[in-house]
Each structure stands twice: as structure tokens, then as C-alpha cells.
N, C-alpha and C positions, 0 to 999 in steps of 0.2 A: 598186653604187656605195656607196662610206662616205663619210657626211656627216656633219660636224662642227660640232652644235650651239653656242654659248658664251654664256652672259650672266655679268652677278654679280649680286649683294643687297646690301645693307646699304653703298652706297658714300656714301651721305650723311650719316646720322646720329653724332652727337657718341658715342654710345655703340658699345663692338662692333666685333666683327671685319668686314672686309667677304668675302664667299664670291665666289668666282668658279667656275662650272663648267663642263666641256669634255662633252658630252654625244653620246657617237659611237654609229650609228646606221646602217642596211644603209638601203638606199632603198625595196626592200621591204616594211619595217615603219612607213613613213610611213602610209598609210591604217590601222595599228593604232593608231598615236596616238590620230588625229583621234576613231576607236570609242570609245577609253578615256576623252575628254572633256578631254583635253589645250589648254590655253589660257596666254596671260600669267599670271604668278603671282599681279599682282595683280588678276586679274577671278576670281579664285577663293577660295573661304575657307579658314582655316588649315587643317580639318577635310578637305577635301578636296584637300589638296595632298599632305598625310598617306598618307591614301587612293592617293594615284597614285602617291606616291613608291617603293612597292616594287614598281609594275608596270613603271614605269619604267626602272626599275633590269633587269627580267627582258627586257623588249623592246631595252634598249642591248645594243651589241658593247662598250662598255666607257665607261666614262665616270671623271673626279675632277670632287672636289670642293676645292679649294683655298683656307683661310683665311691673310685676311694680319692680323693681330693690331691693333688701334689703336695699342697700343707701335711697334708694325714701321711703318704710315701713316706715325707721327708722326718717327719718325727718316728715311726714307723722303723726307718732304716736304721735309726742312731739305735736302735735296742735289736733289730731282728734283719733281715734281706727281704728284695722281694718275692723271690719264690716262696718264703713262708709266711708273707703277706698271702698271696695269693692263694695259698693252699689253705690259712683259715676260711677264705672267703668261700672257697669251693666246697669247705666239710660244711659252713652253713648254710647254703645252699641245698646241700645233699640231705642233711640232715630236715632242712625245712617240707623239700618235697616227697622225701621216702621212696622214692623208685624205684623197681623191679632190676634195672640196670643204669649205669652211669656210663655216657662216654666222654672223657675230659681229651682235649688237645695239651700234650703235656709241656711244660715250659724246661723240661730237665732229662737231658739225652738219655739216662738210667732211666728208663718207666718203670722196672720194677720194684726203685727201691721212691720211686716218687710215688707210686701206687700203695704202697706200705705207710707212706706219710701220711695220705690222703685216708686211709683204712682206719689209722691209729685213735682218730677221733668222730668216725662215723657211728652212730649210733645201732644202727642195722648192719651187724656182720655178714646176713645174707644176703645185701645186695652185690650182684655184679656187677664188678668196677672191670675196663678198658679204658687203660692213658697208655696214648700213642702220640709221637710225634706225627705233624701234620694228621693229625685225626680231622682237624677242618676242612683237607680236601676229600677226606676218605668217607667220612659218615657225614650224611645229610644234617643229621639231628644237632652237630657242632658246628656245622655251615650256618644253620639255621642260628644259631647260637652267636654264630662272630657277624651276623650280617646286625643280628639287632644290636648287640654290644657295639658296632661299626656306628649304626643312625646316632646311638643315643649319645655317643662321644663328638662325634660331628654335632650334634646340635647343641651342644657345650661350648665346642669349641668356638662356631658361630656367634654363639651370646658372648662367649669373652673379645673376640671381634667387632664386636658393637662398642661392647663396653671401653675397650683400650687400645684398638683400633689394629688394625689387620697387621698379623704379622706372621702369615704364611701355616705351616703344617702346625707347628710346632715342633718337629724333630731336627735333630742336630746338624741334617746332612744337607735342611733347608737353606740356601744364603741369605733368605728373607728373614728366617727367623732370627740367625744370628744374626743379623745387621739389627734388625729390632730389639734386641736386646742391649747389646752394642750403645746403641746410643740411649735407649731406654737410660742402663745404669750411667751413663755419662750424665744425663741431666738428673737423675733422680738419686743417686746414691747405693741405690741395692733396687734389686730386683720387683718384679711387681707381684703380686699374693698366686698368679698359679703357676709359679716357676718350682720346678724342680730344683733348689736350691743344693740337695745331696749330687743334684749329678754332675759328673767330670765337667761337661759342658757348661754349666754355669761356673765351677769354680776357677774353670782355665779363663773366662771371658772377664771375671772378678780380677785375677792376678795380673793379667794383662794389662787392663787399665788401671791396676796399681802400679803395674812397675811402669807403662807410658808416663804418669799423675809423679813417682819419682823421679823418672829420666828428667821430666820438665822443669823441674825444683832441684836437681842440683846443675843444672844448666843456668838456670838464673841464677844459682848462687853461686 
């Protein structure tokens, strides 16, 4: 039987692309996982996700890994959300690999009527679909899923760290990140190209130093 792993990474944070991966898998090599040390991405360290990710890769019948750009979210949002961002990305996925069963990690505390969204546009009405909250702790095959979806955002996020220079997780609860942006838009005007420009976070950090930028100017005048 081919089962069809799915999680993603990076769907909260202000910063970054978010990964989604489709992680297909014979049923046979399920007790290879569990060997290899296979878990939720986040009960493991960067260091060891590393580690698992090219065995991973050798134990799949075939897997993607798909980024959607924070530019892309952000245009994305103004016409739809991201839960059904996400859920095209997972019926093309499903659609692409035709599995016997699907286990999605679901983003929408109703999995039944999320599993009806996901159904509506899969081409094969005979596969079995299972979306469950935390399904990434529960099934291997989604583990295996949010660990490589985990590498391939981290090594995103890395490059844009090179390139603009460190500014922590990227999520909102970082103080490194917000101070980096912070002063980011202080010198530069608006934000830099992988800011989540739709999310609350940038827009509270925008008004902010709008109204500082007015405080100052009717003080001088």
C-alpha cells in the first residue's frame, strides 16, 4: 500500500516562505521510520532533522517539497485565506502522487468538514483520506513529512540570512525578529521582499512607526 504523508512548516511566522510536503511512502517501510528515530519536527533538533533528512528521502517512493513565497501568501490572502491556500496545495499533491491513502496533519479543528474540502477536488474518490489534528505526532508518514518540510524552510531561511542579514526565527514572538524589522522599516521605508506584509505583525509595526514619525512632526511644529 502507498501512503501519503503531508504536513507544512513555516505557516505562522511574519517572516518566510511557508513548505508544505507530500511524503509518499510503501507501508512496508513504516517500521523503518519508527528505527531511524522519526518523530514531530518539533520534538527534534535542527541537528537531527539534518541527519534524517537524506534517509528519508532514500526510504520515500517519492516525495515534494513545495514553497509558497510570503509575496505569493500575501497576494494569495487578499482574494482567499490560508487554509485554502493550503488545501489547494495538498489536493495537488494528492492528485500528483495518487496514493492508496492520504494522512494530512489538519490545520482546521473540524477535520470532517476539512476533509470534505480536501475530497472536493481530488481526483481519485477512492482514496483514503485521514486529517487529524496533530497527526504529525501520531503517524510516522506526517512526521516524516513536517521533518523534511522543517530542512527545507530552515535552509530558506538561512539564505535569506546571508543575504539581509540575521534576524532571528522569523516569527512574531521572536524579539530579534521584531527589532529587525523595527528598524529595518526605520531606514528603508517598508519592509524587505519575504515579509508577510498581510500579517497583523507587520501591519501593527507599520502604524507604529507611523504614528512615532507623527508624534515627532507635530512636536516640532
Amino acid at each position: 500500500m502507498k501512503i501519503l504523508g503531508i504536513d507544512e512548516s513555516g505557516r505562522g511566522p511574519v517572516c518566510g516562505c511557508m513548505t508544505i510536503c507530500g511524503y509518499l511512502v510503501d507501508s512496508d517501510n513504516i517500521p523503518e521510520l519508527k528505527n531511524i528515530g522519526v518523530k514531530d519536527s518539533k520534538l527534534l533538533t535542527a541537528k537531527k532533522r539534518e541527519e534524517l533528512a537524506p534517509k528519508l528521502k532514500k526510504l520515500a517512493d517519492d516525495y515534494v517539497v513545495l514553497k509558497i513565497s510570503a509575496e505569493e501568501i500575501d497576494k494569495l490572502r487578499s482574494e482567499s485565506n490560508l487554509n485554502l491556500i493550503e488545501i489547494g496545495r495538498m489536493q495537488h499533491i494528492i492528485n500528483m502522487f495518487n496514493p492508496d491513502k492520504v494522512l494530512i496533519d489538519s490545520p482546521e479543528v473540524n477535520t470532517k468538514k476539512f476533509s470534505a474540502k480536501i475530497m472536493s477536488q481530488v481526483r481519485n474518490k477512492k482514496i483514503h483520506l485521514v486529517a487529524e489534528n496533530f497527526a504529525d505526532k501520531n503517524y510516522l508518514e506526517v512526521s516524516a513529512a513536517s521533518v523534511l518540510a522543517k530542512v527545507e524552510r530552515d535552509a530558506e531561511i538561512k539564505k535569506l540570512h546571508k543575504k539581509y542579514g540575521f534576524f532571528g526565527s522569523g516569527y512574531s514572538t521572536d524579539e530579534i525578529t521584531i527589532r529587525f524589522l523595527k528598524d529595518w522599516v526605520k531606514k528603508n521605508k517598508e519592509f524587505p521582499p519575504f515579509v508577510r506584509k498581510s500579517w497583523f505583525t507587520a501591519k501593527w509595526i507599520k502604524q507604529e512607526l507611523e504614528q512615532t514619525t507623527i508624534g515627532k512632526f507635530s512636536v516640532r511644529k
